[in-house]
N, C-alpha and C positions, 0 to 999 in steps of 0.2 A: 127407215130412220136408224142413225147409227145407236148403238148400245153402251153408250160412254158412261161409264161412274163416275161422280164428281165428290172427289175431297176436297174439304173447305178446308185454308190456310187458316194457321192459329193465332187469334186475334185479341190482345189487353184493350177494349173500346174505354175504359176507363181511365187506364196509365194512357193511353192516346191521346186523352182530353186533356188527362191533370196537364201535359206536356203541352199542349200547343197552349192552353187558356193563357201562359205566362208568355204568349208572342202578343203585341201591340195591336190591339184592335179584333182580336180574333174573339171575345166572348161576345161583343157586338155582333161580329159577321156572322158568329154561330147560331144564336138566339133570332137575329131576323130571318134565319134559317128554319125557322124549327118543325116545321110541319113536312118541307121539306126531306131533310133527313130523317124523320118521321119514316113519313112513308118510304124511302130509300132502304131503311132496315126493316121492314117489315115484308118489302118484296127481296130482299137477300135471304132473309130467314124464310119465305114460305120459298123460294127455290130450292136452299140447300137442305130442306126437310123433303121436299119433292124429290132431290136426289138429282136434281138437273144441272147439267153448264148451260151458258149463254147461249151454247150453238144448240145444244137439243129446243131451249126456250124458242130463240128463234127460228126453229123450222118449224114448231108447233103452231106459230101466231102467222109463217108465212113473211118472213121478214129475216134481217141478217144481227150477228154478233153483234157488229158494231152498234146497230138499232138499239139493240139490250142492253148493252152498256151502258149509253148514253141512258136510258131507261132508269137503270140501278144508280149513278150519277146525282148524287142531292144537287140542288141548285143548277146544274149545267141546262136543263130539258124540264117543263111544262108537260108531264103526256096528258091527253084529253081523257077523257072518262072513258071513250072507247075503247082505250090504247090499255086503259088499268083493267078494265074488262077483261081484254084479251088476253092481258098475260097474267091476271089471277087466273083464267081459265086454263093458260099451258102450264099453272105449276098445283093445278087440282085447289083452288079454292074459291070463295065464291068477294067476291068487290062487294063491300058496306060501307056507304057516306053517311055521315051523321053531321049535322048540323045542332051544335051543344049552346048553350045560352050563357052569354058571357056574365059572370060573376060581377055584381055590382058592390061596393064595400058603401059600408054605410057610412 
């Protein structure tokens, strides 16, 4: 396996937001989103704590960049439970589903 360090580019996810919410229809597209991008930043953040690119990811799962991409990708790609398995397991952590109870307003 190659020995590649990865630096992560520097990123305003906030000035990001404040900037797109003011395009037509996007706080909509975002919010039916949201588990989605969820989980997208949480497999960004446990890789680039892991200290991994896409390619070391994907040789550890047995698969290619592209795969990872699409992977880290909100909205583009569905991965199955296995697929989150797998690559919490190549960036050292362990896949937790919870099932929360939705909040009923009186």
């Amino acid at each position: 396996m190659a020995n590649l360090k990865y630096k992560s580019v520097p990123h305003n996810h906030a000035s990001f937001l404040a900037k797109a919410r003011t395009r037509t229809g996007f706080a909509e597209a975002y919010e039916s989103l949201e588990l989605e991008y969820n989980v997208a930043g949480q497999m960004l953040k446990a890789r680039a704590r892991a200290g991994l690119t896409q390619d070391a990811v994907a040789e550890r799962m047995g698969t290619t960049k592209s795969a990872i991409s699409r992977l880290e990708a909100a909205g583009r790609h569905t991965p199955s439970l296995a697929t989150l398995k797998k690559y919490a397991q190549a960036v050292g952590c362990d896949l937790q589903v919870r099932l929360v109870p939705q909040r009923r307003d009186a």
